[in-house]
C-alpha positions as CSV (number, residue, x, y, z in Angstrom):
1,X,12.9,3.4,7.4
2,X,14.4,1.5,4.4
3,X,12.9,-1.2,2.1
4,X,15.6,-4.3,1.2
5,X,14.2,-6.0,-2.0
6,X,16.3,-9.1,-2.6
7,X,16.0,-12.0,-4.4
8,X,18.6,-14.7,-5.5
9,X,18.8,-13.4,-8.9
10,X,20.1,-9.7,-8.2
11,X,21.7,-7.9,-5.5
12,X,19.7,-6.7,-2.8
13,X,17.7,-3.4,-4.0
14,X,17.3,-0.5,-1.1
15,X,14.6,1.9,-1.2
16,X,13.6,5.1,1.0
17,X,10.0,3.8,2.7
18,X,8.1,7.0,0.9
19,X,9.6,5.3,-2.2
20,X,9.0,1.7,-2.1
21,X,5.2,2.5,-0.4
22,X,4.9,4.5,-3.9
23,X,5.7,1.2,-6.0
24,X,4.4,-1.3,-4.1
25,X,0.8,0.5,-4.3
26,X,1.8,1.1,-8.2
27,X,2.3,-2.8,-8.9
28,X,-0.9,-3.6,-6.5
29,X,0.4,-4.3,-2.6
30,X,-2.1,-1.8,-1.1
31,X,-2.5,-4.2,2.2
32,X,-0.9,-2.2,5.0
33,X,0.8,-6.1,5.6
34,X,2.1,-6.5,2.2
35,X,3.5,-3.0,2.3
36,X,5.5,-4.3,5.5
37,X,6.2,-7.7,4.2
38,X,5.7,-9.6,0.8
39,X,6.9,-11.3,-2.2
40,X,6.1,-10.8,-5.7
41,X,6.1,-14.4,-7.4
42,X,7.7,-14.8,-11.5
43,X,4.0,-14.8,-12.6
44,X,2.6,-11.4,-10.7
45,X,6.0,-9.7,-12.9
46,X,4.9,-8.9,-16.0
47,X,2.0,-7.4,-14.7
48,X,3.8,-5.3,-12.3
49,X,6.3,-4.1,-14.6
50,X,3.4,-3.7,-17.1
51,X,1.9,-1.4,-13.8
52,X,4.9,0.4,-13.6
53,X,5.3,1.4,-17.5
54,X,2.2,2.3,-17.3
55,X,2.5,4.9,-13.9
56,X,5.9,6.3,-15.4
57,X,4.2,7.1,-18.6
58,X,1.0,9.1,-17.2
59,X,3.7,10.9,-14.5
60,X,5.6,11.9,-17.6
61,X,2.4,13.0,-20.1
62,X,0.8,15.0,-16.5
63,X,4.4,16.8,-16.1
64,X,4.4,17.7,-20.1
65,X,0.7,18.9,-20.1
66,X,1.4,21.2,-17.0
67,X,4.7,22.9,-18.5
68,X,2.3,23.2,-21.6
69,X,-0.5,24.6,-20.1
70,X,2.1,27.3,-17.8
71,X,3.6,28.3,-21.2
72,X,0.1,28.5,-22.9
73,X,-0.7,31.3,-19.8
74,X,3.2,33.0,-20.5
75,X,4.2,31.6,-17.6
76,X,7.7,29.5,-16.6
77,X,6.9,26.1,-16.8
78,X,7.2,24.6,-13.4
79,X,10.3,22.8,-12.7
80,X,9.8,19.7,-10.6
81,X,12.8,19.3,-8.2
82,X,14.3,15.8,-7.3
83,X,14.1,12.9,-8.9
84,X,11.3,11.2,-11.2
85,X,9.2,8.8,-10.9
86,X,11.2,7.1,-14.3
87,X,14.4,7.2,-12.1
88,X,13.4,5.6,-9.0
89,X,11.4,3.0,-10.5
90,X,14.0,1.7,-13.4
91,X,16.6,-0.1,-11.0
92,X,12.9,-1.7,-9.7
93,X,11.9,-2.7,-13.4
94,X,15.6,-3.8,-13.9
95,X,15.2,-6.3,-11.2
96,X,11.7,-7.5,-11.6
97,X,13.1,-8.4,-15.3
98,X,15.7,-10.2,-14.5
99,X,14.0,-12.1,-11.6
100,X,11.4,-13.0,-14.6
101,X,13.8,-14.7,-16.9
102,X,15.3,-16.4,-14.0
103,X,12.3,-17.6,-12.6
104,X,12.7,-16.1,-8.7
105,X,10.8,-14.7,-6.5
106,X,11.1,-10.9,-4.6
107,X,10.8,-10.6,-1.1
108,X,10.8,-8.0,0.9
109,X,10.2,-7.3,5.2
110,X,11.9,-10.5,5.6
């Protein structure tokens, strides 16, 4: 399944469903319906993009401390195939900031 984010201040942003479940529950829609369906309102985006810095930044420091910790034990540090966390959420973050200054809601399910 795909996840169309749109809103009248961007294009439409399209997510796998594994991806968009990820950031929705990242920026708060843990309700199986707001996973489906939902809007994020102007006033709910700084705190959602703040929610998303935030998630990026612990992914990144738990990747770091693990290659640290394999070289520590002589080991190859482990490398994570596919794409991170950073990469999928930044086109999100791009939006939500834009939508911000512009004062419009996303929706999504609809």
């Amino acid at each position: 399944m795909l996840y169309k984010f749109k809103s009248k201040a961007t294009g439409d942003l399209i997510m796998l469903e594994p991806n968009a479940r990820q950031i929705l529950k990242i920026i708060g829609k843990h309700d199986p319906d707001t996973l489906v369906k939902g809007i994020l309102l102007p006033e709910q985006m700084p705190g959602a993009i703040l929610a998303l810095q935030t998630a990026i930044a612990q992914d990144e420091a738990l990747k770091q401390q693990q290659a640290q910790e394999a070289r520590q034990r002589d080991e190859l540090p482990e490398q994570t195939p596919g794409i991170s966390l950073r990469q999928r959420a930044t086109p999100f973050i791009d939006m939500l900031k834009r939508c911000q200054r512009e004062k419009r809601d996303v929706v999504w399910g609809v």
